[in-house]
Biopython code that builds the backbone (N, CA, C, O; Angstrom):
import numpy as np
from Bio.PDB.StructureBuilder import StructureBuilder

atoms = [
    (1, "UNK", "N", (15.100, -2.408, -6.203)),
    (1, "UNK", "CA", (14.335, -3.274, -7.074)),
    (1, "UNK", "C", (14.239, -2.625, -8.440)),
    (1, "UNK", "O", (13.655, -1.550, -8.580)),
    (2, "UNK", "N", (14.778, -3.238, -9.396)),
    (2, "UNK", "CA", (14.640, -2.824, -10.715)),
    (2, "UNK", "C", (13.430, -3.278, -11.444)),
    (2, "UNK", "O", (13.403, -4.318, -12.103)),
    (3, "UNK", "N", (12.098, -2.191, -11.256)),
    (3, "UNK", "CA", (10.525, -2.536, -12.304)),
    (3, "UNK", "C", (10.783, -2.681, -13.798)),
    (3, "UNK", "O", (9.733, -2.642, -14.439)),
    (4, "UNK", "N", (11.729, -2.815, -14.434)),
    (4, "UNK", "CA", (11.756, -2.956, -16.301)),
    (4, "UNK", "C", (10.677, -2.233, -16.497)),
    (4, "UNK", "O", (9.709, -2.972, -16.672)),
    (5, "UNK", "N", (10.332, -0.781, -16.560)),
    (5, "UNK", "CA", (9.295, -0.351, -17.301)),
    (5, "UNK", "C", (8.138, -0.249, -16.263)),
    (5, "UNK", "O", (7.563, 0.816, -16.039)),
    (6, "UNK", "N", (7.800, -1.540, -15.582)),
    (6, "UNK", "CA", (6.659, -1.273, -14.389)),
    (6, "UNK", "C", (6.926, -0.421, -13.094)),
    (6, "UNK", "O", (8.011, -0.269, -12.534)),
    (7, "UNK", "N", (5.739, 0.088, -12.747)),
    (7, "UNK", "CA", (5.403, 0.673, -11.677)),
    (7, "UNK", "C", (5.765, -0.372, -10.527)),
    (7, "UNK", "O", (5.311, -1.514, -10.466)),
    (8, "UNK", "N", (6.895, 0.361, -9.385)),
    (8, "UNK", "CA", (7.503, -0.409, -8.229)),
    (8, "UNK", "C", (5.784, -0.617, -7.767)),
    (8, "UNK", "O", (5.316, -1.752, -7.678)),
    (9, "UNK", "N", (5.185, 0.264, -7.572)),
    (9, "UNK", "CA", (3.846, -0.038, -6.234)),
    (9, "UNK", "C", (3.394, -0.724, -6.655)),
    (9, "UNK", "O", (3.142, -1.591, -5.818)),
    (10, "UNK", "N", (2.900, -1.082, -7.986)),
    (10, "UNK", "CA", (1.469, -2.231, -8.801)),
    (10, "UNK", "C", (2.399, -3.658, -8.365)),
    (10, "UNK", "O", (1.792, -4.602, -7.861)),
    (11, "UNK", "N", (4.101, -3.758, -8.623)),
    (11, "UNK", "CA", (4.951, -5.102, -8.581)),
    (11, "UNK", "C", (4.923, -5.396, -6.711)),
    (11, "UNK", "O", (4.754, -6.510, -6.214)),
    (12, "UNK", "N", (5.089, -4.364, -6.077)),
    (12, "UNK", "CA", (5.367, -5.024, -4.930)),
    (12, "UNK", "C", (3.997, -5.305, -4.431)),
    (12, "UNK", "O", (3.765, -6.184, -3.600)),
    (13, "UNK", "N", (3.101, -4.537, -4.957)),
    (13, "UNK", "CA", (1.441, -5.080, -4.071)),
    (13, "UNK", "C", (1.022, -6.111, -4.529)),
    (13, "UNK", "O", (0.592, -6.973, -3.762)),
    (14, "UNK", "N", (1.033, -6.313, -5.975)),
    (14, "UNK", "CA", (1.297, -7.570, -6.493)),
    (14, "UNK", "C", (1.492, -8.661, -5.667)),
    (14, "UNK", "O", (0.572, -9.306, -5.164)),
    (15, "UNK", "N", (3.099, -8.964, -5.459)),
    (15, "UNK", "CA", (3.215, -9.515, -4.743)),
    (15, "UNK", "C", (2.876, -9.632, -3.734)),
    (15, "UNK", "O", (2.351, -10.741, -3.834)),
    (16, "UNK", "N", (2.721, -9.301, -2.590)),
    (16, "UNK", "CA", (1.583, -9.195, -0.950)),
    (16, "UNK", "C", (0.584, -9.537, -1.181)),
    (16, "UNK", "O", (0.190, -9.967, -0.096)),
    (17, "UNK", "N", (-0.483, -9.720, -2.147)),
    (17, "UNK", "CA", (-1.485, -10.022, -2.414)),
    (17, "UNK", "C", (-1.258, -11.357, -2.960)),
    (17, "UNK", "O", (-2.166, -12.119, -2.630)),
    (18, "UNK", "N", (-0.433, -11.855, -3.621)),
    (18, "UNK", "CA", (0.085, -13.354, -4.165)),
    (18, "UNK", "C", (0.611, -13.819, -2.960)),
    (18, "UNK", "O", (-0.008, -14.881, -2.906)),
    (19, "UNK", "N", (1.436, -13.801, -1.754)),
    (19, "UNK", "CA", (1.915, -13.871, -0.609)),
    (19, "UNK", "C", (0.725, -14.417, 0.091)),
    (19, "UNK", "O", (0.738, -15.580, 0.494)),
    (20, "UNK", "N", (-0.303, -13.642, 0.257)),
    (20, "UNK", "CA", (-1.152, -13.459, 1.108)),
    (20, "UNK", "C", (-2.511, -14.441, 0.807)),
    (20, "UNK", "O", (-3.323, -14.800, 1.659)),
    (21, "UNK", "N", (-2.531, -14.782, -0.674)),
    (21, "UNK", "CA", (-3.584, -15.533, -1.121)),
    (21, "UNK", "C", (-3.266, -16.648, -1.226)),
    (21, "UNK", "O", (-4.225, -17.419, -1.270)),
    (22, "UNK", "N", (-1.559, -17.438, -1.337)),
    (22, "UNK", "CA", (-1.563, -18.243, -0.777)),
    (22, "UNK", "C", (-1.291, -18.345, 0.877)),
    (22, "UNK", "O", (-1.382, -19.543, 1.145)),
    (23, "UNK", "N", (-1.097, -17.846, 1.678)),
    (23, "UNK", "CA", (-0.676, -18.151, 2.930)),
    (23, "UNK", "C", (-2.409, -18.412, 3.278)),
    (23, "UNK", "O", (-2.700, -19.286, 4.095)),
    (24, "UNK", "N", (-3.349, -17.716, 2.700)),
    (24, "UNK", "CA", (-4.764, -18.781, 3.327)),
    (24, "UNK", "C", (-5.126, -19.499, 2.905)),
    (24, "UNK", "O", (-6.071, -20.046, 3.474)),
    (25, "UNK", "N", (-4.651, -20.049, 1.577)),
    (25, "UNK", "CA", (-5.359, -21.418, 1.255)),
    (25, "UNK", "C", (-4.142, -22.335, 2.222)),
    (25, "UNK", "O", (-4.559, -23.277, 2.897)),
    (26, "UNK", "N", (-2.962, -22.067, 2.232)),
    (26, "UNK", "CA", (-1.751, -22.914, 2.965)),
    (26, "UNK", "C", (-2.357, -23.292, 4.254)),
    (26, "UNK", "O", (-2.321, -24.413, 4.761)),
    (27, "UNK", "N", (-2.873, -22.316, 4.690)),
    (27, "UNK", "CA", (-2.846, -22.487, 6.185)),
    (27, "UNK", "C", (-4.697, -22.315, 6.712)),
    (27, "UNK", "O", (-5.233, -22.489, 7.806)),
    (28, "UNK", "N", (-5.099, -22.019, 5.739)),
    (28, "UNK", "CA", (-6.558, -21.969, 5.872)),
    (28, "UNK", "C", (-7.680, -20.833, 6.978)),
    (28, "UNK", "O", (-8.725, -21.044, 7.592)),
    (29, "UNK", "N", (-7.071, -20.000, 6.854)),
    (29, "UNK", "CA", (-7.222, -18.960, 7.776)),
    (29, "UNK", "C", (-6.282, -17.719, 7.414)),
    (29, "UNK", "O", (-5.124, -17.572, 7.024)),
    (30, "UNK", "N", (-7.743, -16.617, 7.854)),
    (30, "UNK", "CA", (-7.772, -15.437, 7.059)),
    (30, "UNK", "C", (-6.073, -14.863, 7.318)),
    (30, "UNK", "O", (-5.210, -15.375, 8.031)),
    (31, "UNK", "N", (-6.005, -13.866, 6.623)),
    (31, "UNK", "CA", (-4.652, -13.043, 6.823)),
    (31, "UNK", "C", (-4.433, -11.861, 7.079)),
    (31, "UNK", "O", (-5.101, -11.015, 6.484)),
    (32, "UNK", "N", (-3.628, -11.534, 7.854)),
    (32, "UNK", "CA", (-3.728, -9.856, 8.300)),
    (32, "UNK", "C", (-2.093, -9.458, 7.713)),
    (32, "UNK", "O", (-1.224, -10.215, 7.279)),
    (33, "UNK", "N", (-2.083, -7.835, 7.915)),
    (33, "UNK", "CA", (-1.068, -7.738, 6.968)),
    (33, "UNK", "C", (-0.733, -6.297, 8.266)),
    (33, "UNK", "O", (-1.472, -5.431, 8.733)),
    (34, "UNK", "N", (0.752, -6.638, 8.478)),
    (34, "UNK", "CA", (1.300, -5.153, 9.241)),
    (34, "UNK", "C", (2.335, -4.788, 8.405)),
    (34, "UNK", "O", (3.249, -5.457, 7.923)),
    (35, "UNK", "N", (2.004, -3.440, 8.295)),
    (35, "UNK", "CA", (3.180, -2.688, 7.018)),
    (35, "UNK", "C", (3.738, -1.121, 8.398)),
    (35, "UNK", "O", (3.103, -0.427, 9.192)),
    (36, "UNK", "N", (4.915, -1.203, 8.074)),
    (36, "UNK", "CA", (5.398, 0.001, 8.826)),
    (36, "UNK", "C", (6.405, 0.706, 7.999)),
    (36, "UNK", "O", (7.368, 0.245, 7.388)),
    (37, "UNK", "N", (5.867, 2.230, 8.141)),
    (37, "UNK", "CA", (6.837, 3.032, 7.183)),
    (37, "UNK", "C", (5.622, 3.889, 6.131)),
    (37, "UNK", "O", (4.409, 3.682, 6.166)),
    (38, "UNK", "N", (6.110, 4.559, 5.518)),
    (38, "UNK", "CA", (5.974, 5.640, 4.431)),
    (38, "UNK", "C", (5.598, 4.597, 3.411)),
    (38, "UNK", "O", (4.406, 4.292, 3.442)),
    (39, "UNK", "N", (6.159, 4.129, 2.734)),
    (39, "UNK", "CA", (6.405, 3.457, 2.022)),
    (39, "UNK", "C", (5.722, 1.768, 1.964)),
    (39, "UNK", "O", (4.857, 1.417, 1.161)),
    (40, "UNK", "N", (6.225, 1.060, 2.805)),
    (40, "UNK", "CA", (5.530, -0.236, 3.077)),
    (40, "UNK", "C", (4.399, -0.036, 3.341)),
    (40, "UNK", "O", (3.639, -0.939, 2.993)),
    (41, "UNK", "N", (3.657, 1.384, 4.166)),
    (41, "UNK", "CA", (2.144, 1.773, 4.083)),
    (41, "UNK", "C", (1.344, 1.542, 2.762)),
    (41, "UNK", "O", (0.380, 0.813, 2.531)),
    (42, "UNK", "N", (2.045, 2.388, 1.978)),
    (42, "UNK", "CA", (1.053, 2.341, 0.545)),
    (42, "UNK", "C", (1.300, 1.469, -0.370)),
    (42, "UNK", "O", (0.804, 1.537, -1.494)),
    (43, "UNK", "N", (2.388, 0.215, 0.154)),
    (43, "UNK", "CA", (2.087, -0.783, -0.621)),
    (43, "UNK", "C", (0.958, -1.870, 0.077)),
    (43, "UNK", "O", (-0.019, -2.329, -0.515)),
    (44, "UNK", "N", (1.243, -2.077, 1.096)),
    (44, "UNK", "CA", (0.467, -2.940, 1.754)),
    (44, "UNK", "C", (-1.405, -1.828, 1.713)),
    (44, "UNK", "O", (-2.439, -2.479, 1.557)),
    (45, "UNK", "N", (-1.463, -0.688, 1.830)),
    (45, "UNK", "CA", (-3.124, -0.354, 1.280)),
    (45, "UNK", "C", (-3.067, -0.712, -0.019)),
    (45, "UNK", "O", (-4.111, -1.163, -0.490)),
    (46, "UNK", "N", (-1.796, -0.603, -0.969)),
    (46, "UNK", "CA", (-2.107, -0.760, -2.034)),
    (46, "UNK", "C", (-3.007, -2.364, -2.601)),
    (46, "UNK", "O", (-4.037, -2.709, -3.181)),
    (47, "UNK", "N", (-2.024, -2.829, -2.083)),
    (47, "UNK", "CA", (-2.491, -4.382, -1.687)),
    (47, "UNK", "C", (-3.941, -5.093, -1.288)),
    (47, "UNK", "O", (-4.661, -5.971, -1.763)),
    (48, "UNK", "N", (-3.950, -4.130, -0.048)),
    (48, "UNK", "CA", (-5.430, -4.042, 0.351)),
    (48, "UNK", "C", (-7.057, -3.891, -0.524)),
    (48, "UNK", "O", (-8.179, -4.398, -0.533)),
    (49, "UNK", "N", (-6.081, -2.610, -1.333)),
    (49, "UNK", "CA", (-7.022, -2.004, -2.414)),
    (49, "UNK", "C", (-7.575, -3.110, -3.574)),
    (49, "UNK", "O", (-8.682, -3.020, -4.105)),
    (50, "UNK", "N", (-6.494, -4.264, -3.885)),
    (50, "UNK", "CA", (-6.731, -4.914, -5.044)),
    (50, "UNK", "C", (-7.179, -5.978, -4.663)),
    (50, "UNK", "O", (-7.360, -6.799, -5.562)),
    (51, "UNK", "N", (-7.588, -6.472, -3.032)),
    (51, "UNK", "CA", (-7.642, -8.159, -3.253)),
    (51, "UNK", "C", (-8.899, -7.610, -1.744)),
    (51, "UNK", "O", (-9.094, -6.702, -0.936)),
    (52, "UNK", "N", (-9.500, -9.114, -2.252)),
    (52, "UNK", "CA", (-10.485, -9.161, -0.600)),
    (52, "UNK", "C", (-9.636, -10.260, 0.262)),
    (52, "UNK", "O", (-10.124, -10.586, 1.343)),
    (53, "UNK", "N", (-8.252, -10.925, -0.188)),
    (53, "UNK", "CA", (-7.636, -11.687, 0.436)),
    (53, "UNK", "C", (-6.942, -11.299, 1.924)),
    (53, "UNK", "O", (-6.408, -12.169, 2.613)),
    (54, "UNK", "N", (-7.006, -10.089, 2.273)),
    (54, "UNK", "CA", (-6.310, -9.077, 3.650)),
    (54, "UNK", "C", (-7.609, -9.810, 4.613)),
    (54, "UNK", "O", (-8.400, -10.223, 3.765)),
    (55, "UNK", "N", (-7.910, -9.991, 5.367)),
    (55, "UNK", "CA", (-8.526, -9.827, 6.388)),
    (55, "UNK", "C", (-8.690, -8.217, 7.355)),
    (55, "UNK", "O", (-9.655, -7.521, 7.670)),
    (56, "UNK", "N", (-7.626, -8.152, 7.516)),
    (56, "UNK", "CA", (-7.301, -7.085, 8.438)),
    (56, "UNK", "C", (-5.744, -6.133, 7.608)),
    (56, "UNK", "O", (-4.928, -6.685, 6.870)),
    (57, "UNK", "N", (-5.727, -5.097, 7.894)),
    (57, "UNK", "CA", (-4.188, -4.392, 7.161)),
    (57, "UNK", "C", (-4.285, -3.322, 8.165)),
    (57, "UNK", "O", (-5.142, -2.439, 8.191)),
    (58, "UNK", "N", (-3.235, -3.511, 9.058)),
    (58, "UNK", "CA", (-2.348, -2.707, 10.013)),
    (58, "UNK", "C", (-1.174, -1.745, 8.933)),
    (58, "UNK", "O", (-0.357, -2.179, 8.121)),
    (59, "UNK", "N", (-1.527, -0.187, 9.357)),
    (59, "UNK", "CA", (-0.191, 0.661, 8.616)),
    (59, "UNK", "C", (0.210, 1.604, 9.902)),
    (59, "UNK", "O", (-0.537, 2.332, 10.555)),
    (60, "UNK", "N", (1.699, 1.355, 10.076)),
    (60, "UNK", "CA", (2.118, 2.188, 11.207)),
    (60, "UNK", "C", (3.238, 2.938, 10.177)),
    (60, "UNK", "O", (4.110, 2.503, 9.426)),
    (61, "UNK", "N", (2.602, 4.727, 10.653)),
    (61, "UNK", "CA", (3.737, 5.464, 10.218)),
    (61, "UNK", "C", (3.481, 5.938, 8.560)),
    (61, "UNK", "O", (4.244, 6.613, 7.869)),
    (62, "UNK", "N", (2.261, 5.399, 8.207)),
    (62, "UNK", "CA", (1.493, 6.076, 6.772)),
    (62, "UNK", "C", (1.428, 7.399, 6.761)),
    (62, "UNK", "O", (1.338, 8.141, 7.739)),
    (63, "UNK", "N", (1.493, 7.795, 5.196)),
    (63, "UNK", "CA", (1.286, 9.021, 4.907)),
    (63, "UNK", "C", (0.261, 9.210, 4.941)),
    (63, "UNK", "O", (-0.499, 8.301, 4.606)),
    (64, "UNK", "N", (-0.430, 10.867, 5.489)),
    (64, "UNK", "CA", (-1.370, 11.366, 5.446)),
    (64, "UNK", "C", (-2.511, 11.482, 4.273)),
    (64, "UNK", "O", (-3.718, 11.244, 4.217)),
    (65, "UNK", "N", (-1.665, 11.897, 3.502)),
    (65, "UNK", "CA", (-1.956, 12.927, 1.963)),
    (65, "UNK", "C", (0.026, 12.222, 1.146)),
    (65, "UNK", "O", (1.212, 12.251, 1.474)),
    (66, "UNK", "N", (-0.946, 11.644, -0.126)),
    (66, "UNK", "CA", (0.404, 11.997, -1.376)),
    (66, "UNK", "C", (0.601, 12.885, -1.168)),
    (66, "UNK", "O", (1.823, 12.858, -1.023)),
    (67, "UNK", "N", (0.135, 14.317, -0.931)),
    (67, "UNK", "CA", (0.538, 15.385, -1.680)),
    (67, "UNK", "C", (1.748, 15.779, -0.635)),
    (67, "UNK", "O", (2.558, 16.696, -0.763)),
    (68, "UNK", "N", (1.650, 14.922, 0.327)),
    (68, "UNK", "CA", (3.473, 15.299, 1.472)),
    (68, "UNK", "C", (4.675, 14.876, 0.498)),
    (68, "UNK", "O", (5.732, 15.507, 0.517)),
    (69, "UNK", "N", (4.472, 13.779, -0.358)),
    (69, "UNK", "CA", (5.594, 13.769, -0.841)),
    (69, "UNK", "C", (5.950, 14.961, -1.812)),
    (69, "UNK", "O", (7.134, 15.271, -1.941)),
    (70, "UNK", "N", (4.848, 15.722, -2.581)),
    (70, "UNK", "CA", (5.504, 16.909, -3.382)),
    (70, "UNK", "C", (5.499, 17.983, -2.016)),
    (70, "UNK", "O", (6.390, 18.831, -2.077)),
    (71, "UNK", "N", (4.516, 18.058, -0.667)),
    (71, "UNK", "CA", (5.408, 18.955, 0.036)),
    (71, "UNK", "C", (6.613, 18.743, 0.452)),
    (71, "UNK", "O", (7.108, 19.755, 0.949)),
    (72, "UNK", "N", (7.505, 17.534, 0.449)),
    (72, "UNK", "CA", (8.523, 16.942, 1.208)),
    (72, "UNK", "C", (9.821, 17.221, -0.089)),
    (72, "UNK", "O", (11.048, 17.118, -0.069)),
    (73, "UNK", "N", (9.068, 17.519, -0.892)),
    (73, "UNK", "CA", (10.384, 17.668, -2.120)),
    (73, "UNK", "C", (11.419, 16.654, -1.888)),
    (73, "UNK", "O", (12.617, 16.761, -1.628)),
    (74, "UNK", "N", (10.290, 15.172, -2.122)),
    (74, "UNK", "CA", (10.809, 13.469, -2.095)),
    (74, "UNK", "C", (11.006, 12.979, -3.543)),
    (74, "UNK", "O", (10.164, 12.718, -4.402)),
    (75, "UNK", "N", (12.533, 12.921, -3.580)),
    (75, "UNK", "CA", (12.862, 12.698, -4.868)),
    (75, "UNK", "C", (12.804, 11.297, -5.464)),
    (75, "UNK", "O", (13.362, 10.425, -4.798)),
    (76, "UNK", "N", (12.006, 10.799, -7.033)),
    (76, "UNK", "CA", (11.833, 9.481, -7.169)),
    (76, "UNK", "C", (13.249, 8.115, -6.586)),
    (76, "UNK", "O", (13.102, 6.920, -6.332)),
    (77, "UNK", "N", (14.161, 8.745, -6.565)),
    (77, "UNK", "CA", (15.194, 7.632, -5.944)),
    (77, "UNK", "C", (14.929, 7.197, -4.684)),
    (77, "UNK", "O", (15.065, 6.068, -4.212)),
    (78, "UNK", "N", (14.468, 8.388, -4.091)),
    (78, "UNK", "CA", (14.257, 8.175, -2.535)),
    (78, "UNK", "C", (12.855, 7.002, -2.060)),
    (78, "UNK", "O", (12.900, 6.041, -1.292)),
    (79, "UNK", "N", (11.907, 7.447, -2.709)),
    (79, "UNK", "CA", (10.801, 6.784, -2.530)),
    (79, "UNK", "C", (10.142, 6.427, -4.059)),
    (79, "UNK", "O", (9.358, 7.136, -4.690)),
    (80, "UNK", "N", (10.605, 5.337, -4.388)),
    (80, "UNK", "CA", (9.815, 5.005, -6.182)),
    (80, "UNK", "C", (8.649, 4.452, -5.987)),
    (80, "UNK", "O", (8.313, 3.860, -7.013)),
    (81, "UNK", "N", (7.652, 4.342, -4.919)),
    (81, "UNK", "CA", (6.414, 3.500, -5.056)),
    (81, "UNK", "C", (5.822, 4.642, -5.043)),
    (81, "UNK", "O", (5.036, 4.764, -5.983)),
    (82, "UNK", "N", (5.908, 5.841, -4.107)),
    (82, "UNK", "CA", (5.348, 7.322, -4.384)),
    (82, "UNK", "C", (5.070, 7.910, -5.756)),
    (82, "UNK", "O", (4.302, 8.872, -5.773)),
    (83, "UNK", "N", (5.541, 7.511, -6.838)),
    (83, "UNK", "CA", (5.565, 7.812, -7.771)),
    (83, "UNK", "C", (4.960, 6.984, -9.008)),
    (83, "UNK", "O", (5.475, 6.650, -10.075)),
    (84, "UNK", "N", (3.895, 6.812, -8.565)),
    (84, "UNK", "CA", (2.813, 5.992, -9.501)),
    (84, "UNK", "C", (1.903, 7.040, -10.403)),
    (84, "UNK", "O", (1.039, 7.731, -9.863)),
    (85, "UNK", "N", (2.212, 7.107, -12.043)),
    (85, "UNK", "CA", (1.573, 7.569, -12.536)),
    (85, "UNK", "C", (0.467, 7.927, -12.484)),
    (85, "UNK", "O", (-0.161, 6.944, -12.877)),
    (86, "UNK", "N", (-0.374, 8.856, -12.210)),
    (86, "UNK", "CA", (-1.695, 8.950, -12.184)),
    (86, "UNK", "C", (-2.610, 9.042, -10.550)),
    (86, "UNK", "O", (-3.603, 9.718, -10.280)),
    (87, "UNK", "N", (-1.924, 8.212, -9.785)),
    (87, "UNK", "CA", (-2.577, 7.653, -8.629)),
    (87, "UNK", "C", (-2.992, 8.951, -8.144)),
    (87, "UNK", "O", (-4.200, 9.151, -8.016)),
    (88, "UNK", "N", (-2.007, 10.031, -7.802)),
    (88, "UNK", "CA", (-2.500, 11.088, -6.832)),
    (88, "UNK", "C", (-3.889, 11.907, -7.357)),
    (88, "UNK", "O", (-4.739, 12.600, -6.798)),
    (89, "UNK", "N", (-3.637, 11.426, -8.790)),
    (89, "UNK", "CA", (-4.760, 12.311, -9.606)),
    (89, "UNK", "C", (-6.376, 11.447, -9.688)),
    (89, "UNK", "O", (-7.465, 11.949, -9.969)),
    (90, "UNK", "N", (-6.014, 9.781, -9.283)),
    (90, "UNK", "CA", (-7.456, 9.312, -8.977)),
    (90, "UNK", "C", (-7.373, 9.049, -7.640)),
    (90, "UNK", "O", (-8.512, 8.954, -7.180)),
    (91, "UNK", "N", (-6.569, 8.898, -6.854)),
    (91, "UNK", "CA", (-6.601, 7.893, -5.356)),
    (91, "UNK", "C", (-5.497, 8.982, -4.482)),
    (91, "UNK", "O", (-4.323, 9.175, -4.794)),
    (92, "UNK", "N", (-6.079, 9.484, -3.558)),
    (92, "UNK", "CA", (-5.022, 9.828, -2.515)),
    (92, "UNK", "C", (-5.451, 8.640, -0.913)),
    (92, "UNK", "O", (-6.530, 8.056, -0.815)),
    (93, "UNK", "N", (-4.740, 8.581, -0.251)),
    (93, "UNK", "CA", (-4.499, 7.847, 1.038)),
    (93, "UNK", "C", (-5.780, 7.963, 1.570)),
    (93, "UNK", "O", (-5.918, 6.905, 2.184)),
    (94, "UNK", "N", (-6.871, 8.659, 1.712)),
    (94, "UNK", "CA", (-8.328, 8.576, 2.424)),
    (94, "UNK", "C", (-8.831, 7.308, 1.248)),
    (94, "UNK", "O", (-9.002, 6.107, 1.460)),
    (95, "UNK", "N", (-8.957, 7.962, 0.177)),
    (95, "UNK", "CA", (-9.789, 7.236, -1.018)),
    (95, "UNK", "C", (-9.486, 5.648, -1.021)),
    (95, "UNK", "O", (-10.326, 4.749, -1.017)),
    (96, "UNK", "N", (-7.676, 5.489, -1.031)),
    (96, "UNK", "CA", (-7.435, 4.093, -0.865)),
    (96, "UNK", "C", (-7.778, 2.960, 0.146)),
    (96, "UNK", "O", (-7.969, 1.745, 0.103)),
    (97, "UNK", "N", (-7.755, 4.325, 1.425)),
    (97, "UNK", "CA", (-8.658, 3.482, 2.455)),
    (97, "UNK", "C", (-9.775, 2.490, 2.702)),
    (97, "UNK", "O", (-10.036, 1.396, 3.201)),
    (98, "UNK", "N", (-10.358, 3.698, 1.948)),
    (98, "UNK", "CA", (-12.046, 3.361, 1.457)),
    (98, "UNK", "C", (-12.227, 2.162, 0.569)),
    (98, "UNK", "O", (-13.039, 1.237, 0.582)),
    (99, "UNK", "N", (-11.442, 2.399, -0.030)),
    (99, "UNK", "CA", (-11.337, 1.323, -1.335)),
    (99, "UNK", "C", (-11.196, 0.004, -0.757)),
    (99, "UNK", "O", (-11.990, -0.931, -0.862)),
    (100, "UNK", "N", (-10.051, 0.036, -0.110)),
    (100, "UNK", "CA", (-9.571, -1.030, 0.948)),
    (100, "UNK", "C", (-10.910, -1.819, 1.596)),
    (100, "UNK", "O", (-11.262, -2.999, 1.599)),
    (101, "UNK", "N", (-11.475, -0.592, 2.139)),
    (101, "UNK", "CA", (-12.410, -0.686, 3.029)),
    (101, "UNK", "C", (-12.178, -0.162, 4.706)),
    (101, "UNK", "O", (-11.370, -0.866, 5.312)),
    (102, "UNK", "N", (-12.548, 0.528, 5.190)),
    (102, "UNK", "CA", (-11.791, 0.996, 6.574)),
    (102, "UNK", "C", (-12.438, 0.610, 7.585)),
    (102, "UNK", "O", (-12.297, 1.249, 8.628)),
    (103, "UNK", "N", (-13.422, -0.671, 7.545)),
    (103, "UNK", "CA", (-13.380, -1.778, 8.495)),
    (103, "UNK", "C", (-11.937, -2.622, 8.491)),
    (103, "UNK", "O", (-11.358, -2.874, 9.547)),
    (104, "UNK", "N", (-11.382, -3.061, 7.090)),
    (104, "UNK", "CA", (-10.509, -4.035, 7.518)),
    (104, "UNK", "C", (-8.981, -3.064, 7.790)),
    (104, "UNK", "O", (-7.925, -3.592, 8.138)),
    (105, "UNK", "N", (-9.145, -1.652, 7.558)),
    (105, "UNK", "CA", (-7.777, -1.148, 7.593)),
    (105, "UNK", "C", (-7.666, -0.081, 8.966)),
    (105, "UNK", "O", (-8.624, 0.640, 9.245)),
    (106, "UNK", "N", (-6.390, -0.064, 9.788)),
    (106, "UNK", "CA", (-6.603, 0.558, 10.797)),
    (106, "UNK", "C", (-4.766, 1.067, 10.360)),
    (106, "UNK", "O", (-3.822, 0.381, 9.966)),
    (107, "UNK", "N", (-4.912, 2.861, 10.723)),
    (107, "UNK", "CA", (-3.811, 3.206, 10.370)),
    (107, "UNK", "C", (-3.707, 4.416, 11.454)),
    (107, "UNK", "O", (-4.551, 5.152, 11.965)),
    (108, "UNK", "N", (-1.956, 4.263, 11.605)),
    (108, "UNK", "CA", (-1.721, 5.464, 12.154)),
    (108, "UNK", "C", (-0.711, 5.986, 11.524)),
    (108, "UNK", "O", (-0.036, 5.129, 10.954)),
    (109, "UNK", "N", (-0.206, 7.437, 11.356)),
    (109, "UNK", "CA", (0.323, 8.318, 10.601)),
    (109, "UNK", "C", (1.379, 8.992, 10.869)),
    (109, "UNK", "O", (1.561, 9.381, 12.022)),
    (110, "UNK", "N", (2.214, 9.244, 9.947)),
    (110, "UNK", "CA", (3.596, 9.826, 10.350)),
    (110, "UNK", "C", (3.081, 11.658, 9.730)),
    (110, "UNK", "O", (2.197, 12.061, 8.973)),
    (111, "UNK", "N", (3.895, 12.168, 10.329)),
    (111, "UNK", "CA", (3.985, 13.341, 10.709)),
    (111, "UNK", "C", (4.555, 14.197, 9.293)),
    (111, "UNK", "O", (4.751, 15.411, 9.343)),
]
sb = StructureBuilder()
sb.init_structure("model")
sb.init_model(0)
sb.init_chain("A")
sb.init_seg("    ")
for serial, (resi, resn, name, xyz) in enumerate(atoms, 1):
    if name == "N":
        sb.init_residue(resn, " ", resi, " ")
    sb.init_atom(name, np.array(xyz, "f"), 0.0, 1.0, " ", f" {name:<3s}", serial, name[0])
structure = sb.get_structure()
């Protein structure tokens, strides 16, 4: 996915949250969201983080801590949503939770 300048994580949560806010007025009933992976994790909390439209957000296989990707010496090609200006320095993966809310978010973690 080519961001022109934007941050991949803000465009793809973006979207999931536009996805997701219409699929309940469409269908009229709340929405839950399953993300699996490294990656699809912290877009879909990301997601979580910005809208009260989630009902529920399932993450299988989330990162612990950002800070695995600078232990993982994960290079921006490999993972470009990891690499959101600033984030690790206000929001790591507990905080986003929270944010989320960790009634509606239930996660399990990759290694």
């Amino acid at each position: 996915m080519s961001a022109v300048g934007d941050r991949p994580l803000g465009i793809q949560s973006s979207q999931i949250v536009a996805i997701a806010d219409w699929a309940a007025e469409q269908f009229n009933q709340p929405v839950s969201l399953v993300a699996t992976g490294e990656r699809t994790s912290l877009i879909g909390l990301a997601a979580a983080a910005q809208s009260d439209g989630l009902a529920s957000v399932t993450l299988n296989g989330s990162l612990k801590s950002l800070h695995q990707v600078i232990d993982r010496d994960i290079a921006v090609n490999q993972q470009p949503e990891m690499f959101t200006f600033g984030l690790l320095e206000q929001f790591d993966i507990p905080q986003l939770i929270a944010v989320a809310g960790r009634d509606r978010v239930t996660a399990t973690f990759s290694e």
